[in-house]
SEDRENVEX-835134 format. One record per atom (N, C-alpha, C): chain; atom name; residue number from 1; x, y, z; residue in one letter. Coordinates in pm, 1 decimal. Layout:
N
A,CA,NUM,X,Y,Z,A
...
//
This chain:
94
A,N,1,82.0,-119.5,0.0,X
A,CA,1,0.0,0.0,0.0,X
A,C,1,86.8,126.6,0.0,X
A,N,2,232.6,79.5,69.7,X
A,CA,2,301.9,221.3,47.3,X
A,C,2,340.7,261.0,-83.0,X
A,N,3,388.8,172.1,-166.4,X
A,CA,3,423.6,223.0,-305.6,X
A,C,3,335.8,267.9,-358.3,X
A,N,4,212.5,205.5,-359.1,X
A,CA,4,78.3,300.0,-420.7,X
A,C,4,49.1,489.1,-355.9,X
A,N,5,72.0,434.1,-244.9,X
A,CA,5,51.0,600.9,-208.4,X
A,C,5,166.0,713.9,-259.4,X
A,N,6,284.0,636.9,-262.2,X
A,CA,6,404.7,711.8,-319.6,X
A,C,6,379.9,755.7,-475.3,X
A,N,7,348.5,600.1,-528.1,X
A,CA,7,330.5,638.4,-695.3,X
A,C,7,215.6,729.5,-715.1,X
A,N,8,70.0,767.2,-611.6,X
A,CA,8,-50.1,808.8,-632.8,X
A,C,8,48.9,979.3,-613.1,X
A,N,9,109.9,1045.0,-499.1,X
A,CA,9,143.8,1164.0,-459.4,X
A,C,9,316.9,1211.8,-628.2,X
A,N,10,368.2,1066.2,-637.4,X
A,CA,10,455.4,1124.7,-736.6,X
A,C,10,470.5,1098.4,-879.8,X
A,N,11,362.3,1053.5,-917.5,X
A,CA,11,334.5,1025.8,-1045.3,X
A,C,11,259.0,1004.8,-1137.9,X
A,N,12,84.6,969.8,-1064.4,X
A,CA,12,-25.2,965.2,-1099.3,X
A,C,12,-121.9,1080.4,-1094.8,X
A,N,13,-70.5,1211.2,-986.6,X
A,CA,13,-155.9,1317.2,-946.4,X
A,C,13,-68.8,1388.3,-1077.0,X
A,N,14,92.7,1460.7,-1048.3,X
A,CA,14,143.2,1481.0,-1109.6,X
A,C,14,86.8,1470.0,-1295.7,X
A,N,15,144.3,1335.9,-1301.3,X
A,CA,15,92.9,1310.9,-1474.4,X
A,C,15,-16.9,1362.1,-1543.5,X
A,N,16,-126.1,1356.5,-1439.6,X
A,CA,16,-249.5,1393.8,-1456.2,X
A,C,16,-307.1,1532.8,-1484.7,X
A,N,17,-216.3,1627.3,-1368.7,X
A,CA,17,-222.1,1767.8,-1411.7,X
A,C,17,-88.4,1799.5,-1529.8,X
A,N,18,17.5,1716.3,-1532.3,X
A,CA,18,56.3,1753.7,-1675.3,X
A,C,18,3.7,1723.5,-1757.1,X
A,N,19,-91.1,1637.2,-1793.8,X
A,CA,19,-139.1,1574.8,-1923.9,X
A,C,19,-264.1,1684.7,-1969.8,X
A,N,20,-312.0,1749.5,-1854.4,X
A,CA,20,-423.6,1845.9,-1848.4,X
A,C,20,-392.1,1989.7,-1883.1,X
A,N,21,-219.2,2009.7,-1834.5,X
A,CA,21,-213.2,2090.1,-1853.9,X
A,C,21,-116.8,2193.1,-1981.3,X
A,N,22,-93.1,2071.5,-2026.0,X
A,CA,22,3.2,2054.5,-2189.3,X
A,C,22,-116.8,1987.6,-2317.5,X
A,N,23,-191.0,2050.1,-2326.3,X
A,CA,23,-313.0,2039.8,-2450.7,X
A,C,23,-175.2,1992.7,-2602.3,X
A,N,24,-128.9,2116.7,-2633.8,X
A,CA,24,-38.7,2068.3,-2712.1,X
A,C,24,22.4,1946.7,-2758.4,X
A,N,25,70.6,1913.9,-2626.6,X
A,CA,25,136.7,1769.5,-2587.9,X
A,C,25,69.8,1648.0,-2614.2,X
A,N,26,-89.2,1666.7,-2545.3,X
A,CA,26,-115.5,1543.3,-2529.5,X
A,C,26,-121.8,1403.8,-2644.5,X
A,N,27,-77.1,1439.1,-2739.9,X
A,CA,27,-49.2,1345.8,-2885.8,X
A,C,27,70.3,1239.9,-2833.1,X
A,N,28,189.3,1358.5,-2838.4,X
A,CA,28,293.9,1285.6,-2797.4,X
A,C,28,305.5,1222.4,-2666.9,X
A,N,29,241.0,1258.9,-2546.9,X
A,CA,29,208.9,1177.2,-2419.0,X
A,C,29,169.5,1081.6,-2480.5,X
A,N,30,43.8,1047.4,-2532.3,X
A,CA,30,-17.9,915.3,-2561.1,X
A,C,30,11.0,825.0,-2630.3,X
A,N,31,144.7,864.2,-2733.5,X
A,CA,31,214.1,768.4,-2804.2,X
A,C,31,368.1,759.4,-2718.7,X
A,N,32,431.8,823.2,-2626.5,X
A,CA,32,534.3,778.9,-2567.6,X
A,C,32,500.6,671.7,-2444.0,X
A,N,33,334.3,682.7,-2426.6,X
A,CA,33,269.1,603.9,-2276.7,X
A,C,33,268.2,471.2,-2358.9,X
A,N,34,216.6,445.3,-2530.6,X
A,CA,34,182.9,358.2,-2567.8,X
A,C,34,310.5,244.7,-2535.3,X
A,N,35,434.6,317.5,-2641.3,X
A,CA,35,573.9,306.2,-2665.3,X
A,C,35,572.6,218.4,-2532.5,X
A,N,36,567.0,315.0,-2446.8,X
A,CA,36,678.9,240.0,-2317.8,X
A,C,36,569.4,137.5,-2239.5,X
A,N,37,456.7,142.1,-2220.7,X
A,CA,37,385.6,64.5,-2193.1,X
A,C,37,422.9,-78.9,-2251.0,X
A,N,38,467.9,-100.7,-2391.9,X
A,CA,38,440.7,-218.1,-2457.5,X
A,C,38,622.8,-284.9,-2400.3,X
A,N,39,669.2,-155.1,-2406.8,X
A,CA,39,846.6,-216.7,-2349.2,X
A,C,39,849.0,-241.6,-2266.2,X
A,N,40,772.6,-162.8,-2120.8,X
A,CA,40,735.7,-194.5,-2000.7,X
A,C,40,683.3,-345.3,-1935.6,X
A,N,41,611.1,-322.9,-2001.8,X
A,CA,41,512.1,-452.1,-1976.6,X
A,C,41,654.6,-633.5,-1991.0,X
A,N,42,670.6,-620.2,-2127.3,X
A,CA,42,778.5,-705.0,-2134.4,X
A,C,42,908.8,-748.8,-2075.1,X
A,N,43,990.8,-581.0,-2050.1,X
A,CA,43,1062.7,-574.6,-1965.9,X
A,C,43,1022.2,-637.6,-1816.0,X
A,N,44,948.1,-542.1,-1773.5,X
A,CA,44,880.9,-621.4,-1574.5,X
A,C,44,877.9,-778.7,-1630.1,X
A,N,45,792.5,-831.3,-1727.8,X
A,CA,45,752.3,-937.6,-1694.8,X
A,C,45,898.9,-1032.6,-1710.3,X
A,N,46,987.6,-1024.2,-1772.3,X
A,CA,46,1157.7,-1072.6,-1789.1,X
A,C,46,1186.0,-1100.9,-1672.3,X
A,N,47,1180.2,-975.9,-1616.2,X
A,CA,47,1244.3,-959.4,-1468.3,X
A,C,47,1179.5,-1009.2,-1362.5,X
A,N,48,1055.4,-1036.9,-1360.6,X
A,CA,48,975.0,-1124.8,-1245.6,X
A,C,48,1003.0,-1272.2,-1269.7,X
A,N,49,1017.1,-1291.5,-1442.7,X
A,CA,49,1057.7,-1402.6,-1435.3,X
A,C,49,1194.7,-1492.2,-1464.7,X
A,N,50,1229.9,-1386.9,-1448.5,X
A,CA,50,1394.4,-1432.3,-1415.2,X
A,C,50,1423.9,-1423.1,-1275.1,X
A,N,51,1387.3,-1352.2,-1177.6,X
A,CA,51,1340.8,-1316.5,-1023.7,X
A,C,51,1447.6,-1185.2,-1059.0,X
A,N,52,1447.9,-1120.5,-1088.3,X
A,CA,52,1582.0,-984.7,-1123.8,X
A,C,52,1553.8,-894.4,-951.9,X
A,N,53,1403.5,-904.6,-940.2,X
A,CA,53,1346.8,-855.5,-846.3,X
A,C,53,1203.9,-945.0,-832.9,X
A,N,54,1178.1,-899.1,-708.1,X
A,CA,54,1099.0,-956.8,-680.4,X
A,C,54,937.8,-887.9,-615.3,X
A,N,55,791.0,-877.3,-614.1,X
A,CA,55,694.0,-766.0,-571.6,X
A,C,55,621.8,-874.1,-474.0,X
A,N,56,667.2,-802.6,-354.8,X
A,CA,56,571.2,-845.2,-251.9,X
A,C,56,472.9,-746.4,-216.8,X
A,N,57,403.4,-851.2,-122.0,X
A,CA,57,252.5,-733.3,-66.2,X
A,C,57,220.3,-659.5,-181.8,X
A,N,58,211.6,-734.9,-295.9,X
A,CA,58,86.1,-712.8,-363.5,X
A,C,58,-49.2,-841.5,-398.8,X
A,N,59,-175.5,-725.6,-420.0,X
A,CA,59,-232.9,-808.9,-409.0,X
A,C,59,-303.5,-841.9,-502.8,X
A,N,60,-328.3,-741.3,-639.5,X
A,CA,60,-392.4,-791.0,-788.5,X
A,C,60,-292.1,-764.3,-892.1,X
A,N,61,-269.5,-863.8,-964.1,X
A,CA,61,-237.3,-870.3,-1077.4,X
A,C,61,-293.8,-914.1,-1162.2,X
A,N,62,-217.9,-876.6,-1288.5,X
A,CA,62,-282.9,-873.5,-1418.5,X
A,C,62,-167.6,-905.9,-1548.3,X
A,N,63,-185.4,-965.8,-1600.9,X
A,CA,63,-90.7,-1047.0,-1713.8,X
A,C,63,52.2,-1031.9,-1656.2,X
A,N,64,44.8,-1105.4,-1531.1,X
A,CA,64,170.9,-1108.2,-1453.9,X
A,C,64,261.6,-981.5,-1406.7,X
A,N,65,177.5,-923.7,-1397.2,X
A,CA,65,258.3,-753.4,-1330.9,X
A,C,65,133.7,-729.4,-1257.7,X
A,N,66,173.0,-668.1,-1080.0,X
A,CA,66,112.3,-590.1,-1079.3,X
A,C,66,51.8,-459.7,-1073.2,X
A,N,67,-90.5,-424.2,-1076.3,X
A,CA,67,-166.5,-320.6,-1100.7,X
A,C,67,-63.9,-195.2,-1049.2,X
A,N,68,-22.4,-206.3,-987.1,X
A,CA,68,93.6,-75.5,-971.1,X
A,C,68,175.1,-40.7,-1059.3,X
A,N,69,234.8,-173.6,-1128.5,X
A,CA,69,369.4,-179.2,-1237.0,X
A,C,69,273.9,-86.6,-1350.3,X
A,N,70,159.6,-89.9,-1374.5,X
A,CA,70,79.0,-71.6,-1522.7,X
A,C,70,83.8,39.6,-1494.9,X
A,N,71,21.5,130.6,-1343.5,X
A,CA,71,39.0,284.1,-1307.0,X
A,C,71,149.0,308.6,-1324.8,X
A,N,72,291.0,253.2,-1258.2,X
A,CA,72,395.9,327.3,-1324.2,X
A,C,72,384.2,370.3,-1434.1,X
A,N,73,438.7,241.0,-1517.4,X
A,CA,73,469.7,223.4,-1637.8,X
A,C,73,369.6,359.9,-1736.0,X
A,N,74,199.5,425.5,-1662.2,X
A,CA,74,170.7,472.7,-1754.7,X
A,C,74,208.5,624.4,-1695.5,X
A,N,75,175.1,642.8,-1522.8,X
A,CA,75,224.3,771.4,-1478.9,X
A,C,75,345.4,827.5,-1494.2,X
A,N,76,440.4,732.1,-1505.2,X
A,CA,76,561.2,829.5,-1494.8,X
A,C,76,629.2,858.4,-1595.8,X
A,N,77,604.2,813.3,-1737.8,X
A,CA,77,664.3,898.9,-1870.5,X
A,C,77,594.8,1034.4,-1846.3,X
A,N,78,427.1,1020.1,-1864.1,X
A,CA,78,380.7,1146.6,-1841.4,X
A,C,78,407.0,1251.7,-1722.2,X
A,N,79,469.7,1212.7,-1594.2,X
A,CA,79,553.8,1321.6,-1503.2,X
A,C,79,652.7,1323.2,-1552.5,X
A,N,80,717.3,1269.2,-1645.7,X
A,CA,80,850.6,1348.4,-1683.6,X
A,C,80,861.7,1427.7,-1778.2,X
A,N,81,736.7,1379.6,-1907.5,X
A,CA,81,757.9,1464.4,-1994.2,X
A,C,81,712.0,1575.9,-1940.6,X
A,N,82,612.5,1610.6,-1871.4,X
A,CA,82,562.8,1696.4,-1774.5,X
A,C,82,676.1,1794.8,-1758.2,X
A,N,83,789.4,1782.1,-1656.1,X
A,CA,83,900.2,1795.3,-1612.0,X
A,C,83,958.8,1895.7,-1726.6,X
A,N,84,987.5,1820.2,-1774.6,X
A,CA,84,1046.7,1810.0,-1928.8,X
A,C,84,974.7,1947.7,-1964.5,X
A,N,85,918.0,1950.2,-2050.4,X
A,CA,85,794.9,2052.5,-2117.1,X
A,C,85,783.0,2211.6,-2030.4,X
A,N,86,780.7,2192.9,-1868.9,X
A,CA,86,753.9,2298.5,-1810.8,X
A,C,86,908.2,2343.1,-1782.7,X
A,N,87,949.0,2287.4,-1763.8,X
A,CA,87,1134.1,2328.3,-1767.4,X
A,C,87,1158.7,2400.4,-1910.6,X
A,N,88,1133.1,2326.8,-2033.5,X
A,CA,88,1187.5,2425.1,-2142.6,X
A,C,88,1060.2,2512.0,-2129.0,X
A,N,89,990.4,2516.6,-2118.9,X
A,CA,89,881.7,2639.8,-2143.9,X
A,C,89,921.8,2740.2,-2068.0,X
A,N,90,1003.9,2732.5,-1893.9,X
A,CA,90,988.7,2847.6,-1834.2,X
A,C,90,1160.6,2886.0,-1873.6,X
A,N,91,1249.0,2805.2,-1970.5,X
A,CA,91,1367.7,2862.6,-2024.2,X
A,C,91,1374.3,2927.4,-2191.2,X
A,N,92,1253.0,2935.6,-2241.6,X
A,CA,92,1221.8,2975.8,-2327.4,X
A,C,92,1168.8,3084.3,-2304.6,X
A,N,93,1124.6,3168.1,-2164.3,X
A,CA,93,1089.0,3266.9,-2127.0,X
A,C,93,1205.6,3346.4,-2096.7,X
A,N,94,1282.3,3322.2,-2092.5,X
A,CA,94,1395.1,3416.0,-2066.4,X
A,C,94,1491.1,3452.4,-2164.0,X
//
């Protein structure tokens, strides 16, 4: 439950008001979420099953990752490009 609250305060609230708040953007958000989603997904699942690492205290999964890995995997390109985007925007002001 703690990683969820971590990923909910640093990457899912976040993403959310960047994705809302970059209209422009949101094309390229939704094809870099696709992108890494599909690498994502493959990658975790390698690594669970190779044991690279290992996810305890969780409790739903879904095509062998879980429901947290899928929030990463979709929140946190979009907090970075986020990141990303408002950083050159406020150095393009100067």
């Amino acid at each position: 439950m703690l990683y969820f609250i971590t990923l909910l305060i640093f990457a899912i609230i976040p993403g959310i008001i960047f994705f809302i708040y970059f209209k422009e953007k949101r094309k390229q958000m939704i094809y870099s979420v696709g992108v890494l989603l599909i690498i994502g997904i493959i990658w975790d699942n390698i690594g669970v099953k190779l044991k690279f690492w290992t996810l305890h205290d969780v409790h739903y999964w879904f095509l062998g990752l879980p429901i947290e890995e899928y929030l990463f995997i979709i929140f946190l390109p979009l907090t970075v490009i986020g990141v990303y985007e408002l950083i050159n925007k406020k150095l393009k002001k100067k």
